[in-house]
C-alpha positions as CSV (number, residue, x, y, z in Angstrom):
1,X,2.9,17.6,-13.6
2,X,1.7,21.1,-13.8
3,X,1.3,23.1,-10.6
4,X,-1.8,26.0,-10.5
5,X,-0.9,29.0,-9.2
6,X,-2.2,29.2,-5.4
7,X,-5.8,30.9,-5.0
8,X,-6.8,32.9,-2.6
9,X,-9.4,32.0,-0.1
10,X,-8.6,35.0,2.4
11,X,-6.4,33.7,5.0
12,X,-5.8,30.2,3.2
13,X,-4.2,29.5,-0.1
14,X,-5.0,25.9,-2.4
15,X,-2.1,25.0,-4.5
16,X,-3.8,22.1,-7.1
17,X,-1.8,19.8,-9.4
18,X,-3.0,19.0,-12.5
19,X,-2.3,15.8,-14.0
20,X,-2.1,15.7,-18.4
21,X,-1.9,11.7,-18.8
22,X,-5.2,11.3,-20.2
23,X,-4.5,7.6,-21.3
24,X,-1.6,5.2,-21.1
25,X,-0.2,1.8,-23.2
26,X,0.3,-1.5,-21.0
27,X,3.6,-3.2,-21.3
28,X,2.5,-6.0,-23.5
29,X,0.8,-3.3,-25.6
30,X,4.0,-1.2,-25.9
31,X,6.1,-4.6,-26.3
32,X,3.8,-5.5,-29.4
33,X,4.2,-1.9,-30.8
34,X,7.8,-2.0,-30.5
35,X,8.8,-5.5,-31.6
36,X,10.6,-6.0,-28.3
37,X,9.9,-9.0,-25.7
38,X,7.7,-7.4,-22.7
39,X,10.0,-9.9,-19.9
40,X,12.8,-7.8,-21.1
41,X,11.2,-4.7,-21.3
42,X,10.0,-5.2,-17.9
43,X,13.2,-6.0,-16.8
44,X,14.6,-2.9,-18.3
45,X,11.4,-0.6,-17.1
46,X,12.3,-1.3,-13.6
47,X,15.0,1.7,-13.5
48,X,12.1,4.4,-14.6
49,X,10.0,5.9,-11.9
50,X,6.7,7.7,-12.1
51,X,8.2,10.9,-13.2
52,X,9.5,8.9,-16.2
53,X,6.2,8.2,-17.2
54,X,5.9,4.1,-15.6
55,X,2.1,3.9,-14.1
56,X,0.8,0.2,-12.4
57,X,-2.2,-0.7,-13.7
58,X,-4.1,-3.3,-11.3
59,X,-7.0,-4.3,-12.4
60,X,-9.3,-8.7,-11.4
61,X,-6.9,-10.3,-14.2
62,X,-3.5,-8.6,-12.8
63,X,-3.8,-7.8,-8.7
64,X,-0.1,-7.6,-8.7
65,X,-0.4,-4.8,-11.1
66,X,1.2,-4.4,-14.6
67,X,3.2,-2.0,-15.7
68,X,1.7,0.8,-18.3
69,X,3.6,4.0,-19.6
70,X,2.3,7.7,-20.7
71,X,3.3,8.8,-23.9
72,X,6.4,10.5,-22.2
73,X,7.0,6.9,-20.5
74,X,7.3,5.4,-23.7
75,X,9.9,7.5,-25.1
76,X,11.7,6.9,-21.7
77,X,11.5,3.3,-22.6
78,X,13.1,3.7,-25.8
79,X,15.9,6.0,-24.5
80,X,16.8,3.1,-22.2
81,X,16.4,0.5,-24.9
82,X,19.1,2.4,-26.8
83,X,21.5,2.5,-23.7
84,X,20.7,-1.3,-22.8
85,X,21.7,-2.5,-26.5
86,X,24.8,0.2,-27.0
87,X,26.7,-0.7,-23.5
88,X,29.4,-3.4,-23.9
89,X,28.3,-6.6,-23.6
């Protein structure tokens, strides 16, 4: 998240955030694209928070939500699929 530098309204200054995530990939979406099983990416996707890049979706056909990542959340995804399958087992 970018911030914009405050403007100047006389006594009173606005300081806006500007938010680049024009689009974002559900989980089954991202599952499919990576050849992995969305249950265990889920279960994985629960250590990333919004600043990661992790967005709910909710929408009639998922009121609980569903999980969808930015382009930065994918890559986040795949940093912790590479630390889920290199730790001991």
């Amino acid at each position: 998240m970018e911030l914009v530098p405050a403007v100047d309204h006389g006594n009173r200054s606005l300081t806006m955030h500007i938010n680049k995530v024009h689009a974002v990939r559900t989980l089954a979406l991202v599952a499919r694209e990576l050849g992995e099983d969305a249950d265990w990416l889920a279960d994985i996707a629960t250590d990333l928070e919004p600043e990661d890049g992790l967005i709910w979706v909710y929408d009639p056909q998922h009121p609980d939500g569903t999980m969808a990542f930015s382009e930065f959340g994918i890559e986040s995804l795949r940093n912790l699929i590479d630390i889920h399958r290199s730790a001991p087992k």
